[in-house]
C-alpha positions in Angstrom: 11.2 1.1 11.9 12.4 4.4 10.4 10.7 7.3 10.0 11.1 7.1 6.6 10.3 3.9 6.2 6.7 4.1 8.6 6.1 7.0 5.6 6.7 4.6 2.6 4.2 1.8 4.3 1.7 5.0 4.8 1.8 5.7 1.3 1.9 2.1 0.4 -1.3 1.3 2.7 -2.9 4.9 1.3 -2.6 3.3 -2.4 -4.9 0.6 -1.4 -7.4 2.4 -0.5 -7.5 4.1 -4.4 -8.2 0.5 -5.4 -10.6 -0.7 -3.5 -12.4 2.7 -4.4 -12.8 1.7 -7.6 -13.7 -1.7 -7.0 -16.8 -0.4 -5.2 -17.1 1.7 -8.0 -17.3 -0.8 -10.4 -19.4 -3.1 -8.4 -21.9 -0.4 -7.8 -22.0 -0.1 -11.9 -22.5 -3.7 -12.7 -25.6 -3.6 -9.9 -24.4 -5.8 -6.8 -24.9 -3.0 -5.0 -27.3 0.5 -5.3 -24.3 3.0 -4.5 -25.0 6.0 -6.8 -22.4 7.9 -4.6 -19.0 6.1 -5.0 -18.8 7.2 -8.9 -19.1 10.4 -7.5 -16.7 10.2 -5.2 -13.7 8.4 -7.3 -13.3 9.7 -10.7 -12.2 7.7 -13.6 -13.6 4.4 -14.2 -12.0 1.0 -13.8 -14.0 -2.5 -15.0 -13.4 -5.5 -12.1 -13.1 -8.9 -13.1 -16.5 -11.0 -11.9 -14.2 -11.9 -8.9 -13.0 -8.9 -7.6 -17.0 -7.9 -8.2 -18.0 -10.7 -5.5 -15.3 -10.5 -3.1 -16.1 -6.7 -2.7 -20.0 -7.5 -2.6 -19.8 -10.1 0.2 -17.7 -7.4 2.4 -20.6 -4.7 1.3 -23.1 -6.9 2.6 -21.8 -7.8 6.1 -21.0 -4.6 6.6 -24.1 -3.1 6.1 -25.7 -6.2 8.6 -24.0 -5.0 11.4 -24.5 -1.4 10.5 -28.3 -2.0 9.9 -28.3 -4.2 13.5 -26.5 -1.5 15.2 -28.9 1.3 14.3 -32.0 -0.6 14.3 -30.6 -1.7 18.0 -29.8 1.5 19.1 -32.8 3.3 17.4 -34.6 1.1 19.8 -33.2 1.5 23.6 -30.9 4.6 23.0 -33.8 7.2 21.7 -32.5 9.5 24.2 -28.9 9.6 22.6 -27.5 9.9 19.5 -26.3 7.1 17.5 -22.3 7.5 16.7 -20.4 5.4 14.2 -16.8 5.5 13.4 -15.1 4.5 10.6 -12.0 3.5 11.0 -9.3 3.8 7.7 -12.3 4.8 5.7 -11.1 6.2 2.6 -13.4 7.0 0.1 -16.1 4.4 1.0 -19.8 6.0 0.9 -21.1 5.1 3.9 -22.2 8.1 5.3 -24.4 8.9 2.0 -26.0 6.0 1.6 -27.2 6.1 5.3 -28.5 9.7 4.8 -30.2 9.1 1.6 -31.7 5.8 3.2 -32.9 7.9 6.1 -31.2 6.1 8.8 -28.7 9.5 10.2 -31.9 11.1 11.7 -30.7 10.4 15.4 -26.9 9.0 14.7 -23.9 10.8 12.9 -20.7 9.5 11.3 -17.1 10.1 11.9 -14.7 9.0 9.4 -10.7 9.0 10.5 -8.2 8.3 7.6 -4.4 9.5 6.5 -4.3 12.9 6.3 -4.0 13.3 2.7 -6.7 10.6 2.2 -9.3 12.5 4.5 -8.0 16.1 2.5 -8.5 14.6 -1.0 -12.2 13.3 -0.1 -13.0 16.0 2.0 -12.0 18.1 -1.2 -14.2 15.7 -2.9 -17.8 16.4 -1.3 -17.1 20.0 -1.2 -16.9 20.3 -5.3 -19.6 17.7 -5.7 -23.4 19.3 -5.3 -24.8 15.9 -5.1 -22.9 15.5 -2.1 -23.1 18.7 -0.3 -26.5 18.9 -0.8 -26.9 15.7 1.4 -24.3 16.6 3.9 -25.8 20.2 4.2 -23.5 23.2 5.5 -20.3 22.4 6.2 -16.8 23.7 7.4 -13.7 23.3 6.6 -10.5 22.7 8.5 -7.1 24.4 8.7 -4.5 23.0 6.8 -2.6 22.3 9.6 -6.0 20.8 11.4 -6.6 17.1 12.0 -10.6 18.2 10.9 -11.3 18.3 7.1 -14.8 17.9 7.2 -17.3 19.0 9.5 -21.4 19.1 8.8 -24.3 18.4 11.6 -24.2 14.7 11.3 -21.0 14.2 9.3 -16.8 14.4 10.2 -13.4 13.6 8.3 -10.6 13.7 10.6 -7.0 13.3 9.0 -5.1 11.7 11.3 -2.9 8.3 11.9 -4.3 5.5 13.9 -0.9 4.6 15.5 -0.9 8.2 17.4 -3.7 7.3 20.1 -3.3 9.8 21.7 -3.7 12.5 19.3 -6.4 10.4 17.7 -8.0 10.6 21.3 -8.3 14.0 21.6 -9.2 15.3 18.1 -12.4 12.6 18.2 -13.3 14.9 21.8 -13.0 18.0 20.2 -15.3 16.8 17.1 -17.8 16.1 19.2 -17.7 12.3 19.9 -19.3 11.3 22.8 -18.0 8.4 25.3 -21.3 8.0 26.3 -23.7 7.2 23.2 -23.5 4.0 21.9 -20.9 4.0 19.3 -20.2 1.2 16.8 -16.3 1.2 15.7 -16.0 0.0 12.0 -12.7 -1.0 10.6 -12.7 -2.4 7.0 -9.6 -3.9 6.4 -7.5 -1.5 8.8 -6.3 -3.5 11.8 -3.7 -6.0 9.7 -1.8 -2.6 8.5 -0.9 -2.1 11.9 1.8 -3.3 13.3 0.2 -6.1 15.7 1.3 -3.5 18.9 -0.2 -0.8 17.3 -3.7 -2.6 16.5 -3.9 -4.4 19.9 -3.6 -0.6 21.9 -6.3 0.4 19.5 -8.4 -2.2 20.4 -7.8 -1.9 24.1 -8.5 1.8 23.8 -11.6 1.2 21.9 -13.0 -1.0 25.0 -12.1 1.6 27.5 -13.1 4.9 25.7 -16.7 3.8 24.7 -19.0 1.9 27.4 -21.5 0.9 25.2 -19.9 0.4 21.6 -19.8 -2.6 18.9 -16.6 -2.8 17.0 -16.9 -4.3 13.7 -14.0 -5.4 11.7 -13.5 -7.3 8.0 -10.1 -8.0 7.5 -7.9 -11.2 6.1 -6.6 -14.4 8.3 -5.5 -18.2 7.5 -1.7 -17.4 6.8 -0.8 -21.0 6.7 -2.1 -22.4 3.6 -1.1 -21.5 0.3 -4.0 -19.3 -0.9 -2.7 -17.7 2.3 0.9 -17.4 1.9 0.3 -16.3 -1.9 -2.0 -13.4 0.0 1.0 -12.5 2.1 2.7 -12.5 -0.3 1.2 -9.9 -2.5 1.1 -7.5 0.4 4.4 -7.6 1.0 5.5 -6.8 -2.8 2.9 -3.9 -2.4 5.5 -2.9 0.5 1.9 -3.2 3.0 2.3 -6.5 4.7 -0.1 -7.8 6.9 0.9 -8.1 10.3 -0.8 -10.2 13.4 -2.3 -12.7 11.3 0.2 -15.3 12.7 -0.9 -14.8 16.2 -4.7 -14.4 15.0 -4.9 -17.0 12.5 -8.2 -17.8 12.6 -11.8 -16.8 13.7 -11.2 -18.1 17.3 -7.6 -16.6 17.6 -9.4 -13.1 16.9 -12.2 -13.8 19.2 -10.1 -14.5 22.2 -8.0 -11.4 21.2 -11.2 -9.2 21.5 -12.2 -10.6 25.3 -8.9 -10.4 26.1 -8.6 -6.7 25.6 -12.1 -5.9 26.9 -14.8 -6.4 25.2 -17.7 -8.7 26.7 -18.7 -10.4 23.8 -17.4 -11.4 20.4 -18.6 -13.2 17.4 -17.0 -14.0 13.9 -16.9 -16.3 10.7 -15.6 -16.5 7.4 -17.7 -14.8 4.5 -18.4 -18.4 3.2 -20.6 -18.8 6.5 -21.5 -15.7 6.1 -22.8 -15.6 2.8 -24.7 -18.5 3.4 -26.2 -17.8 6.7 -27.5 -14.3 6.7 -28.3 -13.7 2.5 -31.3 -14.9 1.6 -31.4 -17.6 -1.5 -33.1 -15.6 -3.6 -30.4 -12.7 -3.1 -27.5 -15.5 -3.6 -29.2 -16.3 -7.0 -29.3 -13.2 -8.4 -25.9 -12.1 -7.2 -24.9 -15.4 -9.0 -26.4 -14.6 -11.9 -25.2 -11.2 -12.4 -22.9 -11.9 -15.1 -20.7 -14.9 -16.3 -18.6 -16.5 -13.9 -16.4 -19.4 -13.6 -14.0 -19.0 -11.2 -15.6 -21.1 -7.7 -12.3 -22.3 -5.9 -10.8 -18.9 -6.1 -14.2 -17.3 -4.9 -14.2 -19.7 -1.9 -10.4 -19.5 -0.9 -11.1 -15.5 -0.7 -14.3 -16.3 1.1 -12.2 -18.5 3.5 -9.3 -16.2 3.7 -11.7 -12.9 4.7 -14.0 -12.9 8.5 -16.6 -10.6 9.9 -16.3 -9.8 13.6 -18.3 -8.1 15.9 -17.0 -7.6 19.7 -19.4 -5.9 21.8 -19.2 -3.6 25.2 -22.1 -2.8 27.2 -25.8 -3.3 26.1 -25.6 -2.1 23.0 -26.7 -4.9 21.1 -28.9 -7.8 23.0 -27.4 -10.8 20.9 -24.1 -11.5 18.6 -24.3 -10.0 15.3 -22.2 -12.7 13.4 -23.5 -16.1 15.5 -22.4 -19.3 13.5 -25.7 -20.8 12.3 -24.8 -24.9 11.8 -28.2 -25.5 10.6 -27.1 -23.0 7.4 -23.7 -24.2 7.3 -22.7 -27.0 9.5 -19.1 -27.5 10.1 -17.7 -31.0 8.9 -13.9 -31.1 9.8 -12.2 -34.3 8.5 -10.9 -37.3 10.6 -8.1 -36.6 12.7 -5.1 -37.7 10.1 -4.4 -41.7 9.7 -0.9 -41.1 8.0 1.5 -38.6 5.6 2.0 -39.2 2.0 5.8 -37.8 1.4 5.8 -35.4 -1.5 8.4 -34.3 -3.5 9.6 -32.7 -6.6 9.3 -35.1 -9.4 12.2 -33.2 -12.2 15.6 -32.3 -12.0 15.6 -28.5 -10.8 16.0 -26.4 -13.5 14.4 -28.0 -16.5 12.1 -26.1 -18.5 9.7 -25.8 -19.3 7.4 -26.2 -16.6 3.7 -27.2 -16.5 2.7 -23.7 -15.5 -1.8 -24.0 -16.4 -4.2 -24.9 -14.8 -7.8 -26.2 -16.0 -5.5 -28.5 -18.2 -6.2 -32.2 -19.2 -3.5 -35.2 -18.7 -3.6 -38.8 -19.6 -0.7 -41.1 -19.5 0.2 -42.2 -23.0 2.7 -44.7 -22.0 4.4 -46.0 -18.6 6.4 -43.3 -19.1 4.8 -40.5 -21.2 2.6 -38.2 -19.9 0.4 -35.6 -22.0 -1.2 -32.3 -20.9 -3.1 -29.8 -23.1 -4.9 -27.1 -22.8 -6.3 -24.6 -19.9 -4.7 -21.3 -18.9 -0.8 -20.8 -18.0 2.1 -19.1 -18.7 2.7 -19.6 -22.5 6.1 -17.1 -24.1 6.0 -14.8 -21.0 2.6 -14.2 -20.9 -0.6 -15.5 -18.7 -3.2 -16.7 -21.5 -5.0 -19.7 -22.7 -2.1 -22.3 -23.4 -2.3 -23.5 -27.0 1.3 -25.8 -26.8 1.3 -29.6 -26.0 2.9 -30.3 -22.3 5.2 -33.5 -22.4 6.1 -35.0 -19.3 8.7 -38.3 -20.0 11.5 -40.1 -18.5 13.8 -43.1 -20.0 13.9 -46.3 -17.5 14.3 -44.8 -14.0 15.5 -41.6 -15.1 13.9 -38.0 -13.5 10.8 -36.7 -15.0 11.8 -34.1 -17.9 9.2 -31.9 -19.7 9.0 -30.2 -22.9 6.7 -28.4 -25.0 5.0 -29.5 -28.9 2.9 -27.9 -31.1 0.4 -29.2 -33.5 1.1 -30.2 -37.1 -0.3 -27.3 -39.3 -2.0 -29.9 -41.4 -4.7 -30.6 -38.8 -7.1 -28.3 -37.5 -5.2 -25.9 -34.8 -6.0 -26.3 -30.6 -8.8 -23.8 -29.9 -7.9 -22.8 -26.5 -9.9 -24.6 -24.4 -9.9 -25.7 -20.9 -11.8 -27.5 -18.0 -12.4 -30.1 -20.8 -11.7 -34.3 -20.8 -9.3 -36.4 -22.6 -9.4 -39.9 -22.7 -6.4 -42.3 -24.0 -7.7 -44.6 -26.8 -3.8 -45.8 -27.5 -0.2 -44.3 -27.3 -0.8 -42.2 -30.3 -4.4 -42.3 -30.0 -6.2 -39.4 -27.4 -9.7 -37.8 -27.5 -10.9 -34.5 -26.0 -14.3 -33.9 -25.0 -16.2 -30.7 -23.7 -14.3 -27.8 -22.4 -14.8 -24.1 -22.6 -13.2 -20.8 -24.2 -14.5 -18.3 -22.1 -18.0 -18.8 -19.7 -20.0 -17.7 -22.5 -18.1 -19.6 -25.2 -18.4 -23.1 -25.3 -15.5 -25.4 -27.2 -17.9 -27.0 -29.9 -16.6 -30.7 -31.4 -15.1 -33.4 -30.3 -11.2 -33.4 -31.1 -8.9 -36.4 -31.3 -5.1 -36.2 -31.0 -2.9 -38.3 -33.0 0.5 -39.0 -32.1 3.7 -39.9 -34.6 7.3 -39.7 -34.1 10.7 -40.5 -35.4 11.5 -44.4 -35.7 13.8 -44.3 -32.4 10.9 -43.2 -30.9 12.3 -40.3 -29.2 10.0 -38.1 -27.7 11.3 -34.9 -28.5 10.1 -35.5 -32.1 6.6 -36.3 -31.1 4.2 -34.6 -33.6 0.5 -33.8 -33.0 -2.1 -33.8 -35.6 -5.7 -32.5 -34.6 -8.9 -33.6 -36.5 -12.4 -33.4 -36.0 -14.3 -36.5 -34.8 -17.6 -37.3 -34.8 -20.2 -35.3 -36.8 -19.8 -31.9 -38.0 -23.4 -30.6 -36.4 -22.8 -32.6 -33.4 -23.6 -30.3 -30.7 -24.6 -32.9 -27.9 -21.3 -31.8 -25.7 -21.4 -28.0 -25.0 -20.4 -28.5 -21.3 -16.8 -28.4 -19.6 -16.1 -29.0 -15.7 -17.6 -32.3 -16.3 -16.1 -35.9 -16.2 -15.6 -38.9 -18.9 -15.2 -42.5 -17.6 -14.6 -45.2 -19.3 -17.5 -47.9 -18.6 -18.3 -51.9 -20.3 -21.5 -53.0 -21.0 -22.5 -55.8 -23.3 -18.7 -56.3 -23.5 -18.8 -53.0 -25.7 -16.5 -49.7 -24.7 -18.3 -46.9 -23.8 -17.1 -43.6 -22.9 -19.6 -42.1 -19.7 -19.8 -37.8 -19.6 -21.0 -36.8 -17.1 -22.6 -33.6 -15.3 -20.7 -29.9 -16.2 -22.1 -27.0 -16.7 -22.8 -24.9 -19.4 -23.9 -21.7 -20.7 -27.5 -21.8 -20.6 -27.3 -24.3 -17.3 -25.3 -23.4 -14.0 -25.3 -27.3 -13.3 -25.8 -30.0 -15.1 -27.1 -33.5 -14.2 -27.2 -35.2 -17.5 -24.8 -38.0 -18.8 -24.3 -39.2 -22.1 -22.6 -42.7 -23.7 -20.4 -42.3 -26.4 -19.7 -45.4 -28.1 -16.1 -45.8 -28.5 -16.1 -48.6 -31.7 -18.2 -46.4 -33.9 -17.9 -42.8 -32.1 -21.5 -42.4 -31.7 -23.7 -41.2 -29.4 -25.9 -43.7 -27.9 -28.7 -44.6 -25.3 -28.5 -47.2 -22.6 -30.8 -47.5 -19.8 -30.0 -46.0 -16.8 -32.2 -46.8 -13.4 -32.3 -45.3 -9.8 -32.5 -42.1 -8.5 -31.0 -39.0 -10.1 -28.3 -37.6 -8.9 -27.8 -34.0 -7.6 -26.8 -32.1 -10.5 -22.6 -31.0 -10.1 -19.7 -30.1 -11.8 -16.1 -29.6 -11.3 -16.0 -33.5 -9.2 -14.1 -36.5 -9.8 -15.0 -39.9 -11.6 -13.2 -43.1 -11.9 -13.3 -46.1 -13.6 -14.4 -49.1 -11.1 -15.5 -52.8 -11.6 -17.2 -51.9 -15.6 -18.4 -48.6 -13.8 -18.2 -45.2 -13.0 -17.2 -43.9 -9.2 -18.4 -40.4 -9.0 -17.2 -38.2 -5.7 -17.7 -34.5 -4.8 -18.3 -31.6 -6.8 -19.9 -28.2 -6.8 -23.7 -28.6 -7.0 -26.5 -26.5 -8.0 -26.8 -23.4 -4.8 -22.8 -23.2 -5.4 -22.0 -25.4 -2.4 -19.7 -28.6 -2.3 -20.9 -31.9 -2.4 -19.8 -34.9 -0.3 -21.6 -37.8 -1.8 -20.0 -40.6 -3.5 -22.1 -42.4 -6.4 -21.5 -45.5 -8.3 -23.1 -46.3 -11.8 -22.9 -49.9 -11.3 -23.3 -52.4 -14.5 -26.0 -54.3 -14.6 -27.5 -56.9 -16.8 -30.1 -54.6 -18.9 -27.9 -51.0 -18.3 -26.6 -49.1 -15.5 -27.9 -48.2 -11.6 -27.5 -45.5 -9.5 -26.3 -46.1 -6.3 -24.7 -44.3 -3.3 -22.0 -45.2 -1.0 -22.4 -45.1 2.7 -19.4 -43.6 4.1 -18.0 -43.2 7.9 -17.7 -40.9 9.1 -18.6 -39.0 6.4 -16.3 -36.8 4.3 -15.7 -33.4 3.8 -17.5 -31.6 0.9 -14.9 -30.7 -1.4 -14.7 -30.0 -5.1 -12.0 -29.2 -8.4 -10.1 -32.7 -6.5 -8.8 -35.4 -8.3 -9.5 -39.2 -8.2 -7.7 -42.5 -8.3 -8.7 -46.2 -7.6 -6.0 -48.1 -5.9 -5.9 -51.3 -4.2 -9.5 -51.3 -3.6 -9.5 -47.6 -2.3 -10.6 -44.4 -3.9 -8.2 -41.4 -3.4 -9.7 -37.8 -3.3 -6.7 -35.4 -4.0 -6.9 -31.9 -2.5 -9.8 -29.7 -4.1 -11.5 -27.0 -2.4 -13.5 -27.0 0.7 -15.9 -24.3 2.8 -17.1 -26.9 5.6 -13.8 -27.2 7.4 -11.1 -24.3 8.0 -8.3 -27.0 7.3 -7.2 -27.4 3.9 -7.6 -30.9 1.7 -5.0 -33.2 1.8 -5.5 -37.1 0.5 -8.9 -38.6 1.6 -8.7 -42.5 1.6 -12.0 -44.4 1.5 -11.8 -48.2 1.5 -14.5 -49.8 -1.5 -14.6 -52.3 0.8 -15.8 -51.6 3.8 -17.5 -47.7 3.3 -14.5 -46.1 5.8 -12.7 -43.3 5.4 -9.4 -41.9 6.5 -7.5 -39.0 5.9 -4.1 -38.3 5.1 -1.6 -35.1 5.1 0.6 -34.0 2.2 4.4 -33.8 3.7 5.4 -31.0 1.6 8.9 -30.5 3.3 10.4 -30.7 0.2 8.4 -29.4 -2.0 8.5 -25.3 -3.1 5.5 -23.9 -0.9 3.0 -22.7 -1.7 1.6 -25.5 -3.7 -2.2 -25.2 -4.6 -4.3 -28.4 -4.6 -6.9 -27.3 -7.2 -7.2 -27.0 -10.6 -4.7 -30.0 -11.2 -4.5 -33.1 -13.0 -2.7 -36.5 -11.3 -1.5 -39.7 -13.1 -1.5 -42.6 -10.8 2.0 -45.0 -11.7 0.1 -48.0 -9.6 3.3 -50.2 -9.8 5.4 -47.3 -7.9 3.0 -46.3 -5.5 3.0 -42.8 -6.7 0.6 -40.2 -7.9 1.9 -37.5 -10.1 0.5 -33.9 -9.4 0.6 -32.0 -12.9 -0.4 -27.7 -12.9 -3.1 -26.2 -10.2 -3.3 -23.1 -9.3 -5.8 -20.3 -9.9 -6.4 -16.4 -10.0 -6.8 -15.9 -6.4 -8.8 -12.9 -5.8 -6.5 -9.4 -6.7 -3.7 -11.0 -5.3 -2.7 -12.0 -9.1 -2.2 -15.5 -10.3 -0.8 -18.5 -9.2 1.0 -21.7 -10.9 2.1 -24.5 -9.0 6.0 -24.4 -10.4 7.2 -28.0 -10.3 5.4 -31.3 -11.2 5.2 -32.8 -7.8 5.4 -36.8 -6.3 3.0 -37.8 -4.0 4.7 -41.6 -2.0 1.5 -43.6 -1.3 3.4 -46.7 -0.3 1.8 -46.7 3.0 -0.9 -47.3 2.0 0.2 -51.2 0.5 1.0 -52.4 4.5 -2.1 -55.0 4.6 -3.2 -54.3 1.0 -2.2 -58.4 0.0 -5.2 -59.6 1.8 -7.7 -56.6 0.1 -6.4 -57.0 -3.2 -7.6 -61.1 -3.3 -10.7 -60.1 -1.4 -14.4 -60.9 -3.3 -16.6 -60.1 -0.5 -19.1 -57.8 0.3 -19.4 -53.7 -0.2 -22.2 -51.8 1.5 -23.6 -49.7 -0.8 -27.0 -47.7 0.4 -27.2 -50.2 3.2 -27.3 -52.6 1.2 -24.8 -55.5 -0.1 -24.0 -56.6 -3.6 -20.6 -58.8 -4.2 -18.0 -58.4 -6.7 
């Protein structure tokens, strides 16, 4: 690389740090975190989306654990020596003050070592702020031409570049740093700039220049799924890719890399484990209830995509910072796979538009019609809430081809909503349930859709008229994320809603019956135990009943159980599935019934650092199996959340319609292409199941069919 070029990727790299100074900014306004400094240090103001809020607060907090350990550690078997910490690419984070203010600098000091220009501007900074110097007390400082910028009794900016060790070296010697005190080495996002040489020497000369030192890093990993590759991605348009992350995937890749270059011992884990192991519930609730959020799967992926590590040297700390905890989070990694499902793109390249949304709805009108509406997506070149019809059709055996309808403006218009329900009644017959605007605003009324078009029935001239069903003060649906199965009972059509979530409720665990004949609300006994309240899982229609699987349930955590709201003479019962071996928790999948099994598509899950493919679990019997997606063919990266699927039973295909999300700051993502998933392996065998009346084991117990 160039010089010119190493200069552009410093400035690129240096540009990052502005934003993520006024994402700690903004996350100290809207009180995640008491940091009165960082609006002094970062002028301007900039308001963060809730998601940008939590990803910076869940790297705030493990941070400060290991900074609190180290201290408190230290404080303890070091009194005779002073407590160092270095900050490795620090920027304009606050660390320093927010120790001093808190008391904890009397026997430790901080040295902060960032670009040149970085360390000038903040150094700058504190010396026109007198909040700030009064904390740092008197100060020098540097020469221009100086690597020090900053120099007080317990406080250093250096200006210098981490991939010139040795001048790194020997300006931290003449600042005062001592190879002798225990030191803890912090590095916030730093070591993937590097080029992957570059960071491994630092490392290695971290374990030989300190012999008693804890090195602490928070950076990204998992560059193999598509949340990751969308994260790559981004960081490459930004011109500051991240390098190593293919030779340290994962949390295990980067603990061996630690040991291997020296240090004695090493702990790390995603900030899902994290988050859940060392925050207290109360603190988890009232983070979560800061302000309105609705954005889970993309809060997770980050979580999964982000680790803590501590490697330590020497005695400094007695036990690993970051230990997993499988009491607080145990691991459950799927079944090794039983097959592949082929996938492929399902229309002709090139045809527009494309089903670019997610939080949609789709129902299959016809063999060979499908209808999505709603949620958020690319709508005239812009990312907003998608207000057009989405057909997807095909003539005989012809390609999938899709194209876009509005509504008739003699019916009332689409409101915008997503994560709502919609129910086929006929071909030109549809009925949306639930859904929201925004997570304060709920989408009031029940809306039908009514179909018409020209008498050759050409799909191009489908029309959509919108009316209002039910009551005008109905208000018993103000949920979305929920589910609506269609269930018998007394040989009358009911429509089942299920769980959700709502304003005033994080969870729900309520149902309601909508009777489909006379579109009112109704009550039917309902006996055995409750289940946990969830939203965002899956529900099919099985044997006059509902199959409920997954979901997000009420402490933010995926759900594994499968339920069945079985028919029964006076109403419906409650009863749970055994499975084996058990699933993986996963939520925002889809569900289908087929041949006698029930097929979880993709979704979201924190209890495994795979990602979902197709779990298979046979009605049968209570076994489950696992299958990969085979996306050889398919545009990559294709994100299995957030999307709808139409099962064609008679081809042995499942349609994938929209997914995506807004993954973290890395922008947005919409699945392109309406994707094929080939389930004919799953029919070898099938010819005996499908005539089969025997026995299912459901909560060790047996009822027949």
């Amino acid at each position: 690389m160039g010089p010119r070029s190493r200069e552009r990727r410093a400035g690129a790299v240096q540009s990052t740090n502005d934003s993520s100074a006024l994402s700690k900014r903004s996350l100290a306004a809207r009180g995640y975190v008491q940091d009165p400094f960082a609006a002094l240090l970062v002028p301007g103001a900039a308001r963060r989306a809730p998601l940008i809020h939590r990803g910076y607060y869940i790297r705030a907090r493990a941070v400060r654990h290991c900074v609190r350990a180290f201290l408190e550690q230290t404080g303890a078997t070091h009194a005779a020596r002073r407590a160092q910490i270095l900050s490795l690419g620090a920027g304009f984070d606050s660390l320093y003050f927010r120790l001093k203010t808190a008391g904890r600098l009397a026997r430790a000091a901080v040295w902060e070592v960032d670009f040149p220009d970085v360390a000038r501007r903040k150094a700058e900074r504190i010396g026109e702020t007198p909040e700030l110097c009064a904390l740092t007390g008197p100060f020098q400082r540097g020469e221009p031409a100086s690597a020090l910028c900053f120099e007080s009794a317990d406080y250093c900016i250096l200006g210098l570049d981490l991939r010139q060790l040795q001048r790194v070296d020997e300006a931290l010697g003449s600042a005062g740093l001592d190879a002798a005190s225990p030191t803890l080495l912090l590095a916030e996002a730093v070591l993937t700039y590097l080029e992957t040489e570059s960071a491994a020497a630092l490392i290695a000369w971290a374990a030989q220049r300190f012999r008693n030192a804890l090195f602490v890093v928070y950076e990204q990993m998992r560059p193999q799924d598509a949340f990751g590759q969308f994260m790559l991605q981004h960081f490459r348009q930004l011109n500051s890719p991240l390098h190593g992350l293919e030779r340290f995937p994962d949390v295990e890749a980067q603990r061996r890399r630690f040991l291997q270059a020296g240090w004695t011992a090493c702990g790390a884990m995603d900030m899902n484990e994290f988050y859940r192991c060392f925050l207290p519930a109360e603190e988890r609730r009232r983070v979560e209830n800061i302000e309105p959020f609705d954005e889970f799967e993309e809060w997770h992926l980050k979580c999964a995509h982000y680790f803590i590590l501590a490697a330590s040297r020497g005695d400094t700390l007695s036990h690993t910072l970051v230990s997993p905890c499988s009491e607080a989070f145990p691991r459950l990694n799927p079944a090794s796979p039983s097959g592949v499902f082929p996938a492929s793109v399902a229309s002709s390249e090139g045809q527009v538009p494309t089903l670019k949304r997610y939080g949609h709805a789709s129902v299959l009108l016809s063999p060979d019609v499908i209808l999505s509406a709603g949620g958020f997506g690319e709508q005239e070149g812009r990312h907003c809430r998608v207000s057009q019809f989405h057909l997807l059709s095909r003539d005989g055996d012809s390609e999938w081809k899709g194209s876009q309808i509005g509504s008739c403006g003699t019916g009332v218009q689409w409101d915008g909503r997503l994560y709502h329900t919609m129910t086929r009644f006929s071909e030109s017959r549809v009925l949306v349930l639930g859904g929201r605007l925004s997570p304060v605003s709920p989408a009031l009324g029940v809306l039908q859709l009514h179909f018409s078009n020209s008498e050759d029935n050409n799909t191009q001239d489908l029309k959509v008229t919108i009316t209002k069903a039910g009551r005008k003060d109905d208000s018993t649906l103000s949920c979305w994320r929920h589910s609506t199965t269609e269930v018998s009972y007394q040989n009358q059509e009911y429509l089942f809603v299920y769980g959700g979530r709502s304003v005033v409720e994080p969870v729900l665990s309520d149902w309601h019956f909508l009777h489909v004949e006379t579109m009112a609300w109704v009550r039917i006994p309902v006996e055995g135990e409750v289940p946990e309240a969830r939203h965002s899982h899956s529900a099919c229609t099985w044997q006059g009943g509902a199959l409920i699987a997954g979901g997000l349930g009420a402490s933010e955590e995926p759900l594994n159980s499968v339920l069945f709201l079985r028919p029964t003479s006076c109403g419906f019962l409650w009863e749970s599935i055994d499975i084996q071996p058990p699933i993986t928790p996963r939520y925002s999948h889809t569900a289908h019934v087929l041949n006698g099994k029930l097929l979880l598509v993709g979704g979201v899950w924190i209890h495994s650092s795979s990602f979902p493919g197709v779990t298979v679990i046979n009605l049968t019997t209570g076994l489950s199996s696992e299958y990969q997606i085979d996306t050889t063919y398919v545009p990559w990266p294709l994100m299995l959340h957030n999307h709808t699927s139409i099962l064609l039973p008679e081809e042995q295909q499942l349609l994938l319609l929209g997914g995506g999300g807004n993954c973290f700051s890395f922008g947005t993502y919409f699945n392109p292409h309406t994707v094929t998933l080939d389930l004919s392996s799953l029919s070898a065998g099938q010819e005996g199941l499908d005539l089969y009346s025997g026995p299912t084991k459901v909560d060790n117990k047996v009822f027949h069919k």
